[in-house]
C-alpha positions in Angstrom: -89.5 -100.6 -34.2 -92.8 -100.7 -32.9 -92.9 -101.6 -29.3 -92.9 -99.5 -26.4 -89.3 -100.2 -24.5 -89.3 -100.5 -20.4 -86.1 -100.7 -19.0 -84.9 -102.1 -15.4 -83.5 -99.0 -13.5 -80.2 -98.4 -12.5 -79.4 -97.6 -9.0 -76.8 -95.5 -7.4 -76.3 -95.4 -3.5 -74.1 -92.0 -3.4 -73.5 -90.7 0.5 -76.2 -87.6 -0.1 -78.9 -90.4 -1.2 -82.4 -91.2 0.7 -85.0 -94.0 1.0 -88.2 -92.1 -1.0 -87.5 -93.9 -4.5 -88.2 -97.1 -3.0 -91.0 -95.4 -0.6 -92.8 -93.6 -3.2 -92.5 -95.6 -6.0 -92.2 -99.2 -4.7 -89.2 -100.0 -6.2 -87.4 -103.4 -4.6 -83.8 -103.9 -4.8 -82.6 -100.5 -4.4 -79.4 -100.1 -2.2 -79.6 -98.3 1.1 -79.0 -95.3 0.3 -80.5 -94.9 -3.1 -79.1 -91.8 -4.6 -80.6 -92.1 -8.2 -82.1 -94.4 -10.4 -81.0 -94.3 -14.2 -84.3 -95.0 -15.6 -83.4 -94.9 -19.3 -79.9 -95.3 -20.2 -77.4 -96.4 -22.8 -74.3 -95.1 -21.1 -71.8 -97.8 -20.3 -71.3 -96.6 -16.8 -75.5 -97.5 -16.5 -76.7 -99.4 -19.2 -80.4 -99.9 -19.6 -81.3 -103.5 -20.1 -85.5 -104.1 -21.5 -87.1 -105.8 -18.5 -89.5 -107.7 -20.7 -91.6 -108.3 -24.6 -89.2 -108.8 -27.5 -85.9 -107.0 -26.4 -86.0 -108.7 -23.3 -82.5 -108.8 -22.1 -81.2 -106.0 -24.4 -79.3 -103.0 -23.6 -80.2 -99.6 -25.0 -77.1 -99.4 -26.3 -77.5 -102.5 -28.4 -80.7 -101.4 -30.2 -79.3 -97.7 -30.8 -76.5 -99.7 -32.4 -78.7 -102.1 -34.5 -81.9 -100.0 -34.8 -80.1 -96.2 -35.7 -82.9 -93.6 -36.7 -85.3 -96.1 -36.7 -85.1 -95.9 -32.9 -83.5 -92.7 -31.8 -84.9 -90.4 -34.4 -83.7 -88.6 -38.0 -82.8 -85.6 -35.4 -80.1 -87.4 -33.7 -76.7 -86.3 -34.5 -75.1 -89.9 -33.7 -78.2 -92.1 -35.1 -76.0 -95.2 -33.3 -75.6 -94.1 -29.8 -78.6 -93.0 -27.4 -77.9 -89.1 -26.5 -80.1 -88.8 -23.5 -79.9 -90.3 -20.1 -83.3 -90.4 -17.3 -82.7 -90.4 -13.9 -84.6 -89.9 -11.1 -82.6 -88.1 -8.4 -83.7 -88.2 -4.0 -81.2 -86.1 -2.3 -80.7 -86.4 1.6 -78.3 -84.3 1.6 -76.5 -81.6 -0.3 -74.9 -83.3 -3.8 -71.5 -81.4 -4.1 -71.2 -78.1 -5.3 -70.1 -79.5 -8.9 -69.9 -78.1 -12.9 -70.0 -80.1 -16.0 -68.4 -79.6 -19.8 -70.2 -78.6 -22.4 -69.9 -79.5 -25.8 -66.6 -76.8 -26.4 -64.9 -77.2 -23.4 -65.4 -81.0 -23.2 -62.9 -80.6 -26.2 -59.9 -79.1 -24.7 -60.7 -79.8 -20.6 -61.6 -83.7 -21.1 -65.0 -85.6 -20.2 -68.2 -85.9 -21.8 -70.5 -82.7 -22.1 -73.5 -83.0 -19.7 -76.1 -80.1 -20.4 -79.4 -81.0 -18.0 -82.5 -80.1 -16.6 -84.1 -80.6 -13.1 -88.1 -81.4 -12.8 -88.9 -81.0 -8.9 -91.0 -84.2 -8.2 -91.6 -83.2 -4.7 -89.9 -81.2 -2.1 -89.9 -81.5 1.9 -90.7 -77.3 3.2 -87.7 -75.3 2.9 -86.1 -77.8 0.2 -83.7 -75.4 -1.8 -81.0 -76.0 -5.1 -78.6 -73.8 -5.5 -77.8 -72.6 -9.7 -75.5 -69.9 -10.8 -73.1 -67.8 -9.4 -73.6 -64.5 -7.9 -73.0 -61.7 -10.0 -69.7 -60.6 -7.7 -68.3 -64.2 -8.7 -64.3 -64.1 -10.3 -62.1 -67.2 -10.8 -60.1 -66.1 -7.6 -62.7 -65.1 -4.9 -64.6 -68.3 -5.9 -61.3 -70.1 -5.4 -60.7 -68.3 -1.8 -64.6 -69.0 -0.8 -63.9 -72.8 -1.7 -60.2 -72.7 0.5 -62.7 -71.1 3.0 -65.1 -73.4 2.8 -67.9 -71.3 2.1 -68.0 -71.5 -1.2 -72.1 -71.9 -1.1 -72.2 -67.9 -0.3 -71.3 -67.0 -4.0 -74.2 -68.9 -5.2 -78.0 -68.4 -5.8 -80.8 -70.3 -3.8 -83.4 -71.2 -5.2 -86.6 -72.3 -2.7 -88.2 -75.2 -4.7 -91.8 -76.8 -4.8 -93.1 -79.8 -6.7 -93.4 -78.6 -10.9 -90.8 -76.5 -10.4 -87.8 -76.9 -13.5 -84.5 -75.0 -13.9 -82.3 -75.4 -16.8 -78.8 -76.4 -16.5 -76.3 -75.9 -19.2 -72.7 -77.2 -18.9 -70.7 -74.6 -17.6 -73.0 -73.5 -15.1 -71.9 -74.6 -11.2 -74.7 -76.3 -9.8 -75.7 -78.3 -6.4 -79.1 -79.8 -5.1 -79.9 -79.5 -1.3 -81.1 -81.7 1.2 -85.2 -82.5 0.7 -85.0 -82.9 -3.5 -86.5 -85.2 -5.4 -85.7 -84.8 -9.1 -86.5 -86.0 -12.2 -83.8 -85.2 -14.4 -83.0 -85.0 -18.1 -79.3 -84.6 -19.5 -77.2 -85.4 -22.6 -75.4 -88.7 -21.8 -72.5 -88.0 -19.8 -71.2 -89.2 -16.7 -68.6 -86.8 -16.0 -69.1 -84.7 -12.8 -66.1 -82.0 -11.6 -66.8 -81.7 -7.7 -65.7 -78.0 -7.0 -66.8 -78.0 -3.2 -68.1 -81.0 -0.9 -69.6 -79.3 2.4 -66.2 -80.3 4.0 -67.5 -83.5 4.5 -64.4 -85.8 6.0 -64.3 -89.5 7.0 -63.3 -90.2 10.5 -59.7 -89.8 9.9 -60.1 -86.3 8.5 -59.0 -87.1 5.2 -61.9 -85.6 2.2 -65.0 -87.5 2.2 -64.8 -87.5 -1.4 -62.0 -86.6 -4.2 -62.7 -83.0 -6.0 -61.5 -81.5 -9.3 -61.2 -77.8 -8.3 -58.6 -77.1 -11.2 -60.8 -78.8 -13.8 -63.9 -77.4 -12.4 -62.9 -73.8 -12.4 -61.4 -74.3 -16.1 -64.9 -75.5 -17.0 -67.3 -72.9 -15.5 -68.6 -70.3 -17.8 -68.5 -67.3 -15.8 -70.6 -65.5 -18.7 -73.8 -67.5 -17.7 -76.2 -65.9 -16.2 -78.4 -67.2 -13.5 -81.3 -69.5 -14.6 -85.0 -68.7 -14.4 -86.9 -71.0 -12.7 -90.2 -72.4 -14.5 -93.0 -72.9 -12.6 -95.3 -75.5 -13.5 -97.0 -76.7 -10.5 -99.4 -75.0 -9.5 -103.1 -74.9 -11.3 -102.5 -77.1 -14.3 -105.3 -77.1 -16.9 -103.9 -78.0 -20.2 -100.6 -79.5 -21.7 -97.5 -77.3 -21.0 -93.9 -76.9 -22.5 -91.6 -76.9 -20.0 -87.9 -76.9 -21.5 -87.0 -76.8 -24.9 -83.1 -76.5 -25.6 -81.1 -77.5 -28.4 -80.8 -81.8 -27.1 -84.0 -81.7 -25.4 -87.8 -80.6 -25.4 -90.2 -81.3 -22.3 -93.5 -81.2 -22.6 -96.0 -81.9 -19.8 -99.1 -83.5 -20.4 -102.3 -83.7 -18.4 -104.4 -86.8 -19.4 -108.5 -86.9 -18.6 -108.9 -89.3 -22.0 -107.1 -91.7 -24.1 -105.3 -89.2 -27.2 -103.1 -90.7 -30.1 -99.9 -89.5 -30.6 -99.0 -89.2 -33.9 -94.7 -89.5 -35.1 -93.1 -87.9 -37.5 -89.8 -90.3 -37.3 -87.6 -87.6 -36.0 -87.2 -88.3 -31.8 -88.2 -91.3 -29.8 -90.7 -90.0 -27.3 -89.0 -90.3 -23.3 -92.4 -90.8 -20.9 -92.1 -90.3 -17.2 -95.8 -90.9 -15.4 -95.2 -88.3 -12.6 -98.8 -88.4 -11.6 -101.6 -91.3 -11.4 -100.7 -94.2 -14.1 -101.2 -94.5 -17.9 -101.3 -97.3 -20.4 -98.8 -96.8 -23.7 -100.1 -98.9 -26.5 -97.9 -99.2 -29.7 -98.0 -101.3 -32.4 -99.6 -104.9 -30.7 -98.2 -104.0 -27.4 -99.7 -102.4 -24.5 -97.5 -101.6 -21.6 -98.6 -100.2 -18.1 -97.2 -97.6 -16.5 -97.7 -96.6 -12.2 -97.2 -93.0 -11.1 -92.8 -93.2 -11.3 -92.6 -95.5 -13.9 -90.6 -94.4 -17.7 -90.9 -95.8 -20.8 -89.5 -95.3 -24.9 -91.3 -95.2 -27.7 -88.8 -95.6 -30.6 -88.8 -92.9 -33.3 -90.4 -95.4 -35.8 -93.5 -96.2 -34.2 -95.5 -94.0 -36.5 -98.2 -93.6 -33.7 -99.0 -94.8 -30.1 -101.8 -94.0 -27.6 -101.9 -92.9 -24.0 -104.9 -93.7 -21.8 -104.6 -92.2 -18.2 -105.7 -94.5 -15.7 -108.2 -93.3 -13.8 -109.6 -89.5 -14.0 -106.5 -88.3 -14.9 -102.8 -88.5 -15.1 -99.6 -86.4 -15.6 -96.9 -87.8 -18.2 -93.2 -85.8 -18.6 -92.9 -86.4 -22.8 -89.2 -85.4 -23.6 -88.6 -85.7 -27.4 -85.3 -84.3 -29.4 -87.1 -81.7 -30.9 -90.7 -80.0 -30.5 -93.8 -81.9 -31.3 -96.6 -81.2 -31.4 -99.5 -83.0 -28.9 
């Protein structure tokens, strides 16, 4: 494969969503709210579809299926089945206080494992996530805070700004505030235990939305310590790694000239343009890309080029292993 894929988003209108992915990034058709948009996906509860050139009309799923390595990368541990899923995230309100498997306890608890990431796109002042538990956290005072419903006061805050990243392995109790907007990057899972929901209600008292406190508190890792933000904001002069795990490596590119990007066949290459626009050229296909827009270079491709439009742009590369520039 030697085409850059683009893929029609997937849109989610959760309660906690807000208006700014349409705003910001001229989107039409979203819902009202619009909580998240799956930008590359082959998860069946989201599949991707290719919005135009030769896969037009194809899933992601599809061509992992046909494709293998070829598109996903000799690195990939299931060479049929796409491991990553893109969203973009706008949160209006708090998401609920929530925890996800990871790849052991997926195993005996149930769901899919969901290790992830958080890039801060932008943040209104004050705009805060909350990762971690405090240090005083036990199975049964975390229990009693959530009966209590103030389960938020055995978290850490984190105050967030725009380049901002924390990284999220499953285990680790999580929630994004009010203010967000997130780029985020997670092994493909959709398989959310909701611990604590703000004790939201609908009219008739009854819980705004159903929670999984017994799975939830059988799937936190209460070994994990708190994560360390990574701030990558602020005075930007050169190309910089931002997460590198064991599924996923982001790298952050600032663009003042056209550069090659050579392959080596093991990962696709993930682009997000979070600043200015770009131009992706691969193989006899040139695709165009505005500040919010994603794109997938299969694994394959050998080599493409990236031209910022303009001065300069800023492209979010997420590969399955480091690469080099």
């Amino acid at each position: 494969m030697k085409t850059p894929l683009v893929f029609n988003p997937v849109y989610r209108d959760n309660v906690w969503g807000g208006e700014r992915i349409a705003a910001l990034y001229h989107r039409e058709n979203t819902p009202k709210p619009c909580a998240e948009s799956w930008e590359i996906s082959g998860h069946p509860a989201g599949p991707g579809v290719v919005a135009s050139g030769q896969y037009a009309g194809r899933t992601l799923a599809d061509l992992a299926e046909e494709f293998g390595a070829d598109l996903v990368g000799t690195a990939c541990p299931e060479p049929k089945k796409f491991p990553l899923l893109f969203k973009v995230i706008d949160a209006n309100d708090f998401l609920s206080v929530q925890v996800h498997p990871d790849n052991k306890s997926a195993k005996t608890i149930g769901g899919e494992p969901k290790t992830e990431m958080w890039y801060v796109l932008g943040a209104q002042p004050g705009a805060y996530i909350y990762a971690g538990l405090d240090g005083d956290a036990n199975p049964d005072n975390f229990r009693k805070a959530v009966d209590q419903g103030r389960a938020q006061a055995l978290l850490n805050r984190y105050q967030v700004a725009a380049g901002d990243a924390f990284y999220i392995p499953g285990g680790l109790v999580h929630a994004i505030g009010p203010g967000c907007l997130i780029y985020e990057i997670q092994q493909s899972s959709d398989t959310t235990y909701r611990i604590y929901d703000w004790n939201r209600r609908n009219p008739d008292g009854t819980p705004a939305r159903e929670l999984h406190l017994e799975k939830g508190l059988a799937t936190i890792d209460w070994s994990l310590p708190a994560p360390k933000p990574r701030h990558t904001g602020v005075g930007l002069v050169s190309d910089a790694s931002v997460v590198t795990c064991r599924f996923f490596c982001l790298k952050k590119l600032l663009l003042r000239e056209e550069r090659n990007v050579a392959m080596d066949g093991r990962s696709f290459h993930a682009l997000f343009v979070e600043k200015g626009g770009a131009t992706v050229r691969c193989g006899c296909e040139c695709v165009r890309l505005a500040a919010g827009s994603s794109c997938l270079v299969p694994a394959s491709a050998g080599a493409y080029a990236l031209k910022p439009e303009g001065a300069s742009a800023v492209v979010l590369r997420t590969t399955l292993v480091p690469t080099n520039p």
